[in-house]
C-alpha positions as CSV (number, residue, x, y, z in Angstrom):
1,X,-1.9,15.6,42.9
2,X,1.2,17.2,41.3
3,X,2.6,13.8,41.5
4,X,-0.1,11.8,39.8
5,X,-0.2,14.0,37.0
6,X,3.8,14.2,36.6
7,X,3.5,9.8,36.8
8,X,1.2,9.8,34.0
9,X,3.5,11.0,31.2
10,X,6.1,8.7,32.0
11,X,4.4,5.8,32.2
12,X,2.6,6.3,28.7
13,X,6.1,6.8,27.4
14,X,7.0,3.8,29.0
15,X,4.3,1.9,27.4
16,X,4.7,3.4,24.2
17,X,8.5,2.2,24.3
18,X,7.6,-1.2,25.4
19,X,5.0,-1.5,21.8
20,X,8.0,-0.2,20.2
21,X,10.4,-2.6,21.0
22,X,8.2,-5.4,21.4
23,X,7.0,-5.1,17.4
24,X,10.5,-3.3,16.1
25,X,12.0,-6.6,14.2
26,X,8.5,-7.5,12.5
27,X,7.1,-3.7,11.5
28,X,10.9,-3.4,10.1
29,X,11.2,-6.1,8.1
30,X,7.4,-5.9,6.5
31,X,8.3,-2.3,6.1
32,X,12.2,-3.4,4.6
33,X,10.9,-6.8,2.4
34,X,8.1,-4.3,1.1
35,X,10.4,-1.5,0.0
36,X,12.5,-3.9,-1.6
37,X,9.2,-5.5,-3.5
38,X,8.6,-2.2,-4.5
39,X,11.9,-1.7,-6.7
40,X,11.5,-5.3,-8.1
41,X,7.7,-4.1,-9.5
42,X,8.8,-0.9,-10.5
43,X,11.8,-2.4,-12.5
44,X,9.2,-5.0,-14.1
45,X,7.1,-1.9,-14.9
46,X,10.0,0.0,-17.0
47,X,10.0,-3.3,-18.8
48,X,6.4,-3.4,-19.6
49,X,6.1,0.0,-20.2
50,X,8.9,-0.1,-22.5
51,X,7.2,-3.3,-24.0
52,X,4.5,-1.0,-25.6
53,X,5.9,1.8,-27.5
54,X,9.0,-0.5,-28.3
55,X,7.8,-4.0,-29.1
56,X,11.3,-5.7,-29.8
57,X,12.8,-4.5,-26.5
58,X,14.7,-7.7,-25.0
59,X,13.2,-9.7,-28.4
60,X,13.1,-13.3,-27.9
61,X,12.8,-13.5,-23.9
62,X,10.3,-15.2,-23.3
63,X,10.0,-14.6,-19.6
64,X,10.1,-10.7,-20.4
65,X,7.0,-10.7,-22.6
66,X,4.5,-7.7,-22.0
67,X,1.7,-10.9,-21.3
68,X,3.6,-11.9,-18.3
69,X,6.1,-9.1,-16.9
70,X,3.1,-6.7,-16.8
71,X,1.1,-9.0,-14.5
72,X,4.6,-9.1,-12.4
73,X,4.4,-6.0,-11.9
74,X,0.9,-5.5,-11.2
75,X,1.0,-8.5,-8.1
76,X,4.2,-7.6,-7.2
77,X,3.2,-3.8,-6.5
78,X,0.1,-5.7,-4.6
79,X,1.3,-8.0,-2.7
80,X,4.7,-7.5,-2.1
81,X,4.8,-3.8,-1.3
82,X,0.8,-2.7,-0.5
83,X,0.5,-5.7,1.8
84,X,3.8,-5.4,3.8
85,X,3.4,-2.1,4.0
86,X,-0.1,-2.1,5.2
87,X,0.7,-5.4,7.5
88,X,4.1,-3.3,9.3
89,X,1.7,-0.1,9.6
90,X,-1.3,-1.8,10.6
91,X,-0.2,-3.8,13.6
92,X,1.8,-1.1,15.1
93,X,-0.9,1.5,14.9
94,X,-3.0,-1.3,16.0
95,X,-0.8,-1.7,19.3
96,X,-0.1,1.6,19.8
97,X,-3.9,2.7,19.8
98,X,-4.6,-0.4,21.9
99,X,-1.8,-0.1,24.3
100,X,-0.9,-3.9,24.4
101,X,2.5,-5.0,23.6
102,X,2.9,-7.5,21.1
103,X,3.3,-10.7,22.7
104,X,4.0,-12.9,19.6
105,X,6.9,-10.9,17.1
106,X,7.9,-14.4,16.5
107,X,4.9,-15.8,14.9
108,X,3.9,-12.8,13.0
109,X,7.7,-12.6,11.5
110,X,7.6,-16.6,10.7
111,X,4.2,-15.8,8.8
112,X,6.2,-12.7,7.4
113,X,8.7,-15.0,6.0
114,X,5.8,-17.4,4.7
115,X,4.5,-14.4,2.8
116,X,7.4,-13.4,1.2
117,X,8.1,-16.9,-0.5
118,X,4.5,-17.0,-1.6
119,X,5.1,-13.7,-3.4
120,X,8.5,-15.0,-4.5
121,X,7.1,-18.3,-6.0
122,X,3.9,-17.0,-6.9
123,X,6.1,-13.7,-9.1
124,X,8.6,-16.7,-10.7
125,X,4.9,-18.8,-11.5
126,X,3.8,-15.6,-13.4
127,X,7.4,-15.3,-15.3
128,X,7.2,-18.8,-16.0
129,X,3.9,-18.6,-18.1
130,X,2.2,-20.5,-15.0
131,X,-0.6,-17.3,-14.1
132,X,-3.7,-17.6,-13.7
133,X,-4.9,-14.9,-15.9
134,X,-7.3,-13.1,-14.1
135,X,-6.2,-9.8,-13.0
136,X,-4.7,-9.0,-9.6
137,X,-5.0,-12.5,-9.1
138,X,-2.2,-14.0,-12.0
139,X,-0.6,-16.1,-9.0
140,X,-0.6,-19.6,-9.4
141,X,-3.4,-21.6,-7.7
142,X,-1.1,-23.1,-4.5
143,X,-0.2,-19.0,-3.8
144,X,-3.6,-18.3,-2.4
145,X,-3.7,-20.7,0.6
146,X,-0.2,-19.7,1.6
147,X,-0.9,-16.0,1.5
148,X,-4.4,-16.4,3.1
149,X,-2.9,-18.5,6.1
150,X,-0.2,-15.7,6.5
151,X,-2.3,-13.1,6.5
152,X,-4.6,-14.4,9.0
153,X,-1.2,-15.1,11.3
154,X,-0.2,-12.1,10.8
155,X,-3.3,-10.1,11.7
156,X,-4.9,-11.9,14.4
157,X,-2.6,-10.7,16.9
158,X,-4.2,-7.2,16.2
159,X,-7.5,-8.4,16.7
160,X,-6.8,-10.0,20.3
161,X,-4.8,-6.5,21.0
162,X,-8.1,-4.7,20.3
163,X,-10.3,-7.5,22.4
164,X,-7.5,-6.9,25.6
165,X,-7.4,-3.2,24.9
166,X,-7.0,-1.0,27.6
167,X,-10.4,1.1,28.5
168,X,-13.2,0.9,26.7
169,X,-12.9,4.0,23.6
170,X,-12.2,3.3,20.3
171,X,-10.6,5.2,17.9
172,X,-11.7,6.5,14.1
173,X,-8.6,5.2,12.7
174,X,-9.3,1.9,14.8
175,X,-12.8,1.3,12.7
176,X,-10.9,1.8,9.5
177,X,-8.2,-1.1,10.2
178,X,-10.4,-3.6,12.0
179,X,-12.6,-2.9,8.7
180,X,-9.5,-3.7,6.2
181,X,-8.3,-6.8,8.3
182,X,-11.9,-8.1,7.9
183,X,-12.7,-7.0,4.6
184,X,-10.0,-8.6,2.9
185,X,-10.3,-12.7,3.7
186,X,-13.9,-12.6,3.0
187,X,-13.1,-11.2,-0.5
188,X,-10.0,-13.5,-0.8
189,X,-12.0,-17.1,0.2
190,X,-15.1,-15.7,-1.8
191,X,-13.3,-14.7,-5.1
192,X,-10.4,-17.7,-4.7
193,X,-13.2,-20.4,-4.4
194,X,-15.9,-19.1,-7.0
195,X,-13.2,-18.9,-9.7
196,X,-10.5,-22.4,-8.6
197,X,-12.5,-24.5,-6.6
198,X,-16.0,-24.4,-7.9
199,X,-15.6,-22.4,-11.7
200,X,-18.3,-21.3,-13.2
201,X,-19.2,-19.8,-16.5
202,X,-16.1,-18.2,-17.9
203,X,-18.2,-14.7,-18.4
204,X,-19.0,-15.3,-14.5
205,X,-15.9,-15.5,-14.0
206,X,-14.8,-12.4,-15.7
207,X,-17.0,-10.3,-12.9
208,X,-16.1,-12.0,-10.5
209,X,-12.5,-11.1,-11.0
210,X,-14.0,-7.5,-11.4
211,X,-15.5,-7.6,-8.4
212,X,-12.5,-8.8,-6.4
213,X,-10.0,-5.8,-7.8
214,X,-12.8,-3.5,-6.9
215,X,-12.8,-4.7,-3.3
216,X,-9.2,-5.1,-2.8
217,X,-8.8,-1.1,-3.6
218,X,-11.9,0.3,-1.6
219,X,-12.4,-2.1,1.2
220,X,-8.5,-2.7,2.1
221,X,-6.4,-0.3,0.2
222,X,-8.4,2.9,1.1
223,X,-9.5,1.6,4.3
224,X,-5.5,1.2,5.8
225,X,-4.7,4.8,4.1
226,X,-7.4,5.9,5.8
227,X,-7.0,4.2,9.5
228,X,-3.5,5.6,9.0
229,X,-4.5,9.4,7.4
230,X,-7.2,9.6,11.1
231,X,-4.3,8.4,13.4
232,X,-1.5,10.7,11.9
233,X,-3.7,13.7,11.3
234,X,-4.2,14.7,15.1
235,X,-1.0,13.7,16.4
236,X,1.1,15.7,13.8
237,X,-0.9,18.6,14.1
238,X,-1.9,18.2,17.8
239,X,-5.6,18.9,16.8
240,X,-8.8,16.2,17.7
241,X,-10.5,15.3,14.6
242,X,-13.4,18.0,14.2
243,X,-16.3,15.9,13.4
244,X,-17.1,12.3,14.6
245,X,-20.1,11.9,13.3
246,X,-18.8,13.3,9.8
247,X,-16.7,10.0,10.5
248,X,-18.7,7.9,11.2
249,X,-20.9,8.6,8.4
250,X,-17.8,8.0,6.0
251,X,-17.0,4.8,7.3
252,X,-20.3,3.1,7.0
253,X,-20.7,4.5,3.7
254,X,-17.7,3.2,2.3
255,X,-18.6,-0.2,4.0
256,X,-22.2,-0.3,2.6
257,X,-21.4,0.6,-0.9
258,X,-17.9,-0.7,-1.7
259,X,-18.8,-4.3,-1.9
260,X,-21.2,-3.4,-4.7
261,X,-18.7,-1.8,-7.0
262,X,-16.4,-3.8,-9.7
263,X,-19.1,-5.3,-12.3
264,X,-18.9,-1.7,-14.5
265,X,-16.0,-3.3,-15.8
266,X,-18.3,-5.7,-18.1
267,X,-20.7,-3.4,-19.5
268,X,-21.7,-5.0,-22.4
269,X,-20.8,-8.6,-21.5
270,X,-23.7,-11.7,-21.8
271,X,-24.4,-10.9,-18.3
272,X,-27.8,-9.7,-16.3
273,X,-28.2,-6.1,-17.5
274,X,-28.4,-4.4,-13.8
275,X,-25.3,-5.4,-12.6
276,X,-22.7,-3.2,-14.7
277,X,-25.2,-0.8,-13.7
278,X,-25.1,-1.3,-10.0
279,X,-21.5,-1.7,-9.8
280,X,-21.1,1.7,-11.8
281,X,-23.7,3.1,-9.2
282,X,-21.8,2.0,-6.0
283,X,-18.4,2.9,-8.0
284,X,-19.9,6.6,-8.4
285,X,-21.7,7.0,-5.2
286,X,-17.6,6.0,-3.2
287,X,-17.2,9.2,-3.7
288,X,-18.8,9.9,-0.8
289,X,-16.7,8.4,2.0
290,X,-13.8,9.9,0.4
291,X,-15.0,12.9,0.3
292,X,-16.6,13.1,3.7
293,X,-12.6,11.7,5.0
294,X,-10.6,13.9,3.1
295,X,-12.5,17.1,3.8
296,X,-12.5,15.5,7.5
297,X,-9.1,15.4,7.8
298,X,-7.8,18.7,5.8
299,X,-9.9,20.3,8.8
300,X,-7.9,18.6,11.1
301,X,-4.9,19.8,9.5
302,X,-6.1,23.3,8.6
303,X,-8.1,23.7,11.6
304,X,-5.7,26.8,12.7
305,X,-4.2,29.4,11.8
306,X,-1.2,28.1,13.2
307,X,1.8,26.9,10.7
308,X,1.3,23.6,9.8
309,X,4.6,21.1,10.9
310,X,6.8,20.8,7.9
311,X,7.8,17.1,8.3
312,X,7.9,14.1,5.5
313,X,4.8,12.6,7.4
314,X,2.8,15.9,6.9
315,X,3.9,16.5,3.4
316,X,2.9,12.5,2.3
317,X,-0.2,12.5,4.1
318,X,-1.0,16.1,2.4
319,X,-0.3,14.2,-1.0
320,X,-2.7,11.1,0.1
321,X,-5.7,13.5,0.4
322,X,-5.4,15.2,-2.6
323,X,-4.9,11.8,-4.6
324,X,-8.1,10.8,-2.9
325,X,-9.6,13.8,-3.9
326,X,-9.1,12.9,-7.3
327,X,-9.9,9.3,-7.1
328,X,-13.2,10.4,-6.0
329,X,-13.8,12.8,-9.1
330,X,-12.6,10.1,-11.6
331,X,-14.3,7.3,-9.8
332,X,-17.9,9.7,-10.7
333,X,-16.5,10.6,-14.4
334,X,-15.5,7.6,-15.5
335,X,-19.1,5.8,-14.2
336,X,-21.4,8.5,-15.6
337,X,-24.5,7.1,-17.6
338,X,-24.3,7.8,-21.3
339,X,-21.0,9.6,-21.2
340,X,-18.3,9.8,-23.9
341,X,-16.3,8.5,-21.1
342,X,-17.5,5.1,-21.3
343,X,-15.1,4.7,-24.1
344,X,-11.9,4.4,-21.9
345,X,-13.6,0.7,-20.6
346,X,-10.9,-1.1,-22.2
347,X,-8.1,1.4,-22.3
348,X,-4.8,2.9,-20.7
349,X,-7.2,5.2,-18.6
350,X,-7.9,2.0,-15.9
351,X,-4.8,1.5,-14.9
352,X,-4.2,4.9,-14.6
353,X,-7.1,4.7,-11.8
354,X,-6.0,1.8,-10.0
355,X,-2.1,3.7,-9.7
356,X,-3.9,6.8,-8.3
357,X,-5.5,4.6,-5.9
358,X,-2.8,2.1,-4.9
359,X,0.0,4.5,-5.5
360,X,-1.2,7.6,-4.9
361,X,-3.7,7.0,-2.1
362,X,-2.4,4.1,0.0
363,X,1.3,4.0,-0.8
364,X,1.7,8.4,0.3
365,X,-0.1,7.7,3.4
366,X,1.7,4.4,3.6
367,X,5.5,6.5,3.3
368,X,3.9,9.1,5.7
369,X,3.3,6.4,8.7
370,X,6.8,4.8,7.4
371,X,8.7,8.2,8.3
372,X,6.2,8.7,11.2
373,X,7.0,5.3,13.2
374,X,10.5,4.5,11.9
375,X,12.1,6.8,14.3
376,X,10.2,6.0,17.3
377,X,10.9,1.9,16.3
378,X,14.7,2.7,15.8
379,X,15.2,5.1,18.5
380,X,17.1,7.1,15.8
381,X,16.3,10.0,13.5
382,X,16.2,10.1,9.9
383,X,19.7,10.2,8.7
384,X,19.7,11.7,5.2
385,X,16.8,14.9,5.1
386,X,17.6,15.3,1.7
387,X,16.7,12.2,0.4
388,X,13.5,12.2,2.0
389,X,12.8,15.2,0.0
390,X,14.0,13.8,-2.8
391,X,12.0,10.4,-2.5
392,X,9.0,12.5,-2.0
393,X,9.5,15.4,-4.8
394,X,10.2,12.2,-6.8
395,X,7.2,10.0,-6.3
396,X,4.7,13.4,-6.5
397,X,6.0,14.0,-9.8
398,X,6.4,10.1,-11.3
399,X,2.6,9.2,-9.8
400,X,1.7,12.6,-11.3
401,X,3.2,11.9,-14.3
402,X,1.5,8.2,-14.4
403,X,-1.5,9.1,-13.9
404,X,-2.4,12.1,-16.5
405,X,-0.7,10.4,-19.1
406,X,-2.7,7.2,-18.6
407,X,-6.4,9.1,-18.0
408,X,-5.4,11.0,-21.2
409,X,-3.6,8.1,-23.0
410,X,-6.6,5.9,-22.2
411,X,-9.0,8.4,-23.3
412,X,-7.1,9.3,-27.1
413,X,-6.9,5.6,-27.1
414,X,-10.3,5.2,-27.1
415,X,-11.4,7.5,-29.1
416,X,-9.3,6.2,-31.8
417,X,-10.6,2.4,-31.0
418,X,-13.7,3.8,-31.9
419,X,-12.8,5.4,-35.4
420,X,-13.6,2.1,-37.0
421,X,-12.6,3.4,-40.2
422,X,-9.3,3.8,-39.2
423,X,-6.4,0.9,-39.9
424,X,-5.6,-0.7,-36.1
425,X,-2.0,0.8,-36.7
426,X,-3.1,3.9,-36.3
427,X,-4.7,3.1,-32.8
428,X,-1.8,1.7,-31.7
429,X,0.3,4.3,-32.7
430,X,-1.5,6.8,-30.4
431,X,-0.4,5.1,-27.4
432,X,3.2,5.0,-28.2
433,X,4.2,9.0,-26.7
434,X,2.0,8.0,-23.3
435,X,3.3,5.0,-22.8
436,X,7.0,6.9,-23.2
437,X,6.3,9.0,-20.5
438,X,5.0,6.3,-18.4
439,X,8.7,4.8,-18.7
440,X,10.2,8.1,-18.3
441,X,7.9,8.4,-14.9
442,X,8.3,4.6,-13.6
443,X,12.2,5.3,-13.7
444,X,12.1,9.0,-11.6
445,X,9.9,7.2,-9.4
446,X,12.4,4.1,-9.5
447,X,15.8,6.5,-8.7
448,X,13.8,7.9,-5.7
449,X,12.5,4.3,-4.5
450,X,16.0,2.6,-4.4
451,X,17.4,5.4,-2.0
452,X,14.4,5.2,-0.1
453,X,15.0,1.1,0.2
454,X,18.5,2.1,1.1
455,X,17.9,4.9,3.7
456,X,15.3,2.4,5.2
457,X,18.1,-0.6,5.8
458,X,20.2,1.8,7.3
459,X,17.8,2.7,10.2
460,X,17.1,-0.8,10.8
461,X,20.8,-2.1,10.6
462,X,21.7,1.0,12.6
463,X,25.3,0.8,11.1
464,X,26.9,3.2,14.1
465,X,25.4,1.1,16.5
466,X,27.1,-1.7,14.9
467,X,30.1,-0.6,14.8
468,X,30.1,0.6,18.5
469,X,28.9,-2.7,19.5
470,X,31.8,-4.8,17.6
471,X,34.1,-1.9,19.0
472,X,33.2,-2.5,22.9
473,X,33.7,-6.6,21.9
474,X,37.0,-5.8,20.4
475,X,38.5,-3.6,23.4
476,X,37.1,-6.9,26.1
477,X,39.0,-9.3,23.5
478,X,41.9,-7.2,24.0
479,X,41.7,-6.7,27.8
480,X,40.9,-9.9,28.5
481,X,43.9,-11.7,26.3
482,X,45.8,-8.6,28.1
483,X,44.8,-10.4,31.1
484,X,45.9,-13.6,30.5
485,X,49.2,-13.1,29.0
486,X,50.0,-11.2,32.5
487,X,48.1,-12.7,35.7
488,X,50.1,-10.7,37.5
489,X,47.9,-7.3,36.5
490,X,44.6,-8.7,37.6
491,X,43.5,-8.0,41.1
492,X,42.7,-10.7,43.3
């Protein structure tokens, strides 16, 4: 008996060393080429931000004009960091949950590289002037087959890990990412066709764009932060998840009611009256799943009395929730019937939503899994503790930052947009000192990113292990020239 149960640990630590090394070059290199992407959007952000309280900033570039470095940044942030990130997390969750070693790193790091140049071509398309102009989807029209057919690639090795899983339970966090990986090609081949292939009324169009944004947050960005927020939850605090039916109940909800959400945006527009409504409806009633997770998983964490772990992954996940917390409250303010709110429709105050959602939900719980698994890929512990706390003081702050000044921005703004007896000069002008602190913001978070880009390479590289490698070559170069200058000191 004693030696059954003493077997059992070491062979789940076998197998969990086997997923590890079986997925360490892809997850690292989504998790690296995403970290990179993410300075590259930031640095186009600055440039945007900059754009709008100081119009003649790098005057006469035409490839650094708000109309196309803004979308940059916005697809860049998207594709190139949230879906890297979410690809290197979900897979290896995926694995680790199902207990299968990955069987084909080579294909999903060929589709990797496929994505990447997509991103690449579709980023220099925008630059160009060749976007699309609908938001979140500016690419050009050949991006979207490419990234479609990489992300299917990429992810379908997940779904035949799940189908050859070992034993028959499931996991919460399981539900969430099988949801995501689903979610997403349905709205990408629904949205990609209705608007390239088959256009429609340009209005039409307009919602269906709308519509396609919405989904994109809540049924893939929220969805991963979520899969990952119920798998790191009970492992860092060694606590099961307190209520599965609570769980349950939040994931259904969010998949019955997210696809419904986006049309608000047009309220107002030559389109049929209900649908603003529904889609501010569904937008308000989200709240719901997020609540139900977030208060499911700070009971995880607070369940005890016991000191909670002070680790990077703790103090990122802690962060997630409370951003969710707030998405949730702004996602009912800013969709409540006859409010004053209304007024931010067209203003700053939406993009300081989609930041707290794409930011400040998925990208904390995205760095919490990123400090959580990077260790156990690389065999190797964070080297530098102090810039992890820097990165994360940092990005609290700068998202922080972002996000006030845009709901408050966004609101003045509007406000002033509607003093119709006011000279447009005027409205303008009140933008100016958020839009200033948006730049000051993008840059702290900027300084904290590059380290965190940095600090990243350096546990993949694995510099020591480098250098000890070219070491051992040198020292059998030098015995083995040793001996063949003298045959007399090798032994027969």
């Amino acid at each position: 008996m004693s030696s059954a149960s003493s077997a059992t640990p070491t062979s789940d630590a076998a197998i969990r060393a086997g997923i590890d090394r079986s997925l360490r070059h892809p997850v690292m290199f989504f998790l690296t080429s995403g970290a990179a992407w993410l300075a590259v959007s930031i640095l186009l952000a600055i440039t945007a931000s900059i754009k709008v309280h100081c119009p003649t900033f790098l005057d006469g570039c035409g490839f650094v004009d708000f109309g196309r470095v803004f979308p940059a940044h916005i697809n860049t942030l998207i594709y190139g960091w949230g879906f890297q990130s979410g690809f290197g997390v979900l897979i290896w969750l995926m694995a680790r949950m199902s207990r299968q070693e990955c069987r084909s790193a080579g294909t999903i790091l060929a589709a990797g590289h496929v994505w990447n140049l997509g991103v690449l071509l579709g980023t220099l398309g925008i630059l160009c002037g060749e976007g699309s102009g609908m938001p979140w989807m500016e690419f050009p029209r050949f991006a979207w087959p490419v990234l479609l057919l990489s992300y299917i690639a990429i992810v379908v090795w997940s779904f035949i890990q799940f189908r050859v899983r070992a034993g028959e339970r499931t996991f919460v966090a399981q539900w969430y990412l099988l949801g995501a990986m689903m979610w997403f090609p349905w709205l990408s081949i629904t949205a990609n066709t209705l608007l390239f292939c088959v256009p429609g009324h340009p209005v039409m169009a307009a919602g269906i764009n709308a519509w396609f944004k919405s989904g994109l947050v809540f049924l893939f960005f929220v969805p991963s932060a979520l899969g990952a927020a119920y798998y790191l939850a009970p492992k860092l605090t060694g606590r099961p998840i307190p209520s599965h039916t609570l769980a349950r109940l939040g994931f259904w909800s969010l998949a019955v009611v997210a696809p419904w959400a986006g049309m608000q945006k047009l309220a107002g527009a030559p389109l049929p009256v209900f649908l603003p409504y529904v889609g501010a409806a569904a937008t308000a009633l989200l709240a719901v799943p997020l609540l139900i997770a977030a208060l499911n998983l700070l009971r995880t964490i607070f369940s005890s009395e016991e000191k909670l772990p002070k680790c990077a992954p703790m103090s990122f996940t802690l962060a997630g929730l409370v951003s969710m917390l707030v998405l949730a409250a702004t996602a009912v303010l800013f969709n409540l019937p006859g409010s004053s709110l209304w007024k931010v429709q067209f203003s700053l105050s939406g993009y300081g939503f989609d930041m707290l959602a794409v930011y400040g939900v998925f990208g904390f719980m995205m760095f919490a899994a990123v400090y959580f698994m990077v260790p156990r890929l690389t065999n190797c512990e964070w080297r530098y503790p102090r810039l992890i706390n820097m990165h994360f003081f940092f990005s609290v702050y700068g998202i922080g930052a972002i996000v006030v000044g845009a709901m408050i921005g966004g609101y003045v703004h509007g406000s002033a947009a509607e003093a119709w007896l006011q000279p447009w000069e005027y409205v303008v002008d009140t933008l100016r000192p958020f839009a200033a602190v948006s730049t000051f913001a993008w840059c702290v978070i900027l300084f904290a990113n590059v380290f965190f880009f940095l600090h990243l390479a350096l546990m993949w590289l694995r510099p020591d292990r480098l250098l000890a490698a070219c070491k051992a070559k040198t020292e059998d170069r030098v015995a083995q020239s040793q001996q063949t200058e003298d045959p007399q000191s090798t032994t027969p």
